[in-house]
C-alpha positions in Angstrom: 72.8 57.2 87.6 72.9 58.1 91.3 72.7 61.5 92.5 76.4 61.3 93.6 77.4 60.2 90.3 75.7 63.2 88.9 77.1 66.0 90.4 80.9 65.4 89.8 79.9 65.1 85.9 78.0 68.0 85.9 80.7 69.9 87.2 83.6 68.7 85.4 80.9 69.6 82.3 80.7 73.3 83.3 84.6 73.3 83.7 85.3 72.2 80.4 82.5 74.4 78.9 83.6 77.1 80.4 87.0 78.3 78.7 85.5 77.4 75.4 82.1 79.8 75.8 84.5 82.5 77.4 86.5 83.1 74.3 83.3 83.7 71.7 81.2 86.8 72.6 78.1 87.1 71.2 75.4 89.6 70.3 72.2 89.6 71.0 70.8 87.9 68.0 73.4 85.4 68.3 75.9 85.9 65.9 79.6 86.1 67.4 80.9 89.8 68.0 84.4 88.4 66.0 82.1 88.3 62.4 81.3 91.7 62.9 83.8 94.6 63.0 81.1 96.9 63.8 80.6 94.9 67.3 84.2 94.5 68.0 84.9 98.8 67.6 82.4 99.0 70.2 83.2 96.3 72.3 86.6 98.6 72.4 85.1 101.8 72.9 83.7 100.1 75.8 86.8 98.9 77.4 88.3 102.2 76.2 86.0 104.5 78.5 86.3 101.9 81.6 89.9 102.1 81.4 89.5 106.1 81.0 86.7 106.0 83.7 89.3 104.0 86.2 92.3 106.6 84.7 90.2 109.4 86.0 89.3 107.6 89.6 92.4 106.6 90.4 93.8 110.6 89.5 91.3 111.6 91.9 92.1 109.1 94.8 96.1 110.5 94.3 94.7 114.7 94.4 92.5 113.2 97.5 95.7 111.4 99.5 98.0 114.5 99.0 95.5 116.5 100.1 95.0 114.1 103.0 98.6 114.5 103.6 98.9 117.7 103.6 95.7 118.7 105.4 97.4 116.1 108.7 100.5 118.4 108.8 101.0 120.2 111.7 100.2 124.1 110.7 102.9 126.5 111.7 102.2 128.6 114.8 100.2 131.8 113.9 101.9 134.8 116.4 100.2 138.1 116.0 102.4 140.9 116.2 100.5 142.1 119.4 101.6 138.9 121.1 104.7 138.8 120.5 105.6 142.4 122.4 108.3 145.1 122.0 111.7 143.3 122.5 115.2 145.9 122.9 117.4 145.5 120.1 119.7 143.2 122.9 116.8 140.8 123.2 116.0 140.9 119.0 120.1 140.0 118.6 119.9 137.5 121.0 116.6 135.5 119.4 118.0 136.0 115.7 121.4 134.2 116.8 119.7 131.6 118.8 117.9 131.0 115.6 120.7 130.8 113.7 122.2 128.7 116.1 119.5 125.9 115.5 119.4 126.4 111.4 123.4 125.6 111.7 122.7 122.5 114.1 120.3 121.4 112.0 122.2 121.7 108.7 125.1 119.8 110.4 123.2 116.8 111.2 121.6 116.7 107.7 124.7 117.3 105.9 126.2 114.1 107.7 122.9 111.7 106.7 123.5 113.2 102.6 127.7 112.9 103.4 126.7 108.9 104.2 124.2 108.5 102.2 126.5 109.6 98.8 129.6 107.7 99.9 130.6 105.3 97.5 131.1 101.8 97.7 133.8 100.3 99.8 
């Protein structure tokens, strides 16, 4: 047989042999894991503690996002008092109604997303 000839057999060998020697798992001394129960508790306990092991990793990579997330927000201004200075009671009024002002603004604009966003269908 040529050299050509050989290789095509050789591989369509291996992928016939392959599904067959995937399905039997065997021990070291060479008897198959499936004629021994003790083997095949283990063999479980094995999977078992990967699948636990990958549980716990992927748990970790979710706590590690959030706190991703959460660490990229933008922090809220810190103003110390002594910054911020004396105000009269005209200029405390005025700031407390131009805050008010923008809370009421904002609600109204949120109010009509949720007001579409719930309609019902036509």
């Amino acid at each position: 047989m040529s050299m050509t000839m050989r290789t095509p057999l050789i591989a369509l060998f291996v992928l016939i042999a392959t599904p067959a020697s995937a399905q039997t798992v065997f021990r070291p001394d060479g008897m198959p894991v499936a004629d021994d129960p003790g083997w095949r508790v283990e063999l479980q306990r094995q999977r078992s503690a990967e699948q636990a092991a990958f549980a716990r990793q992927q748990q970790l990579d979710a706590r590690i996002t959030a706190l991703e997330i959460e660490a990229a927000r933008r922090p809220e201004p810190h103003v110390r008092e002594a910054d911020r200075g004396l105000r009269t009671p005209e200029q405390t009024r005025e700031a407390r109604e131009a805050a008010t002002r923008r809370r009421e603004a904002t609600v109204a604009g949120v109010t009509q997303i949720d007001d579409w966003l719930s309609r019902g269908p036509p």
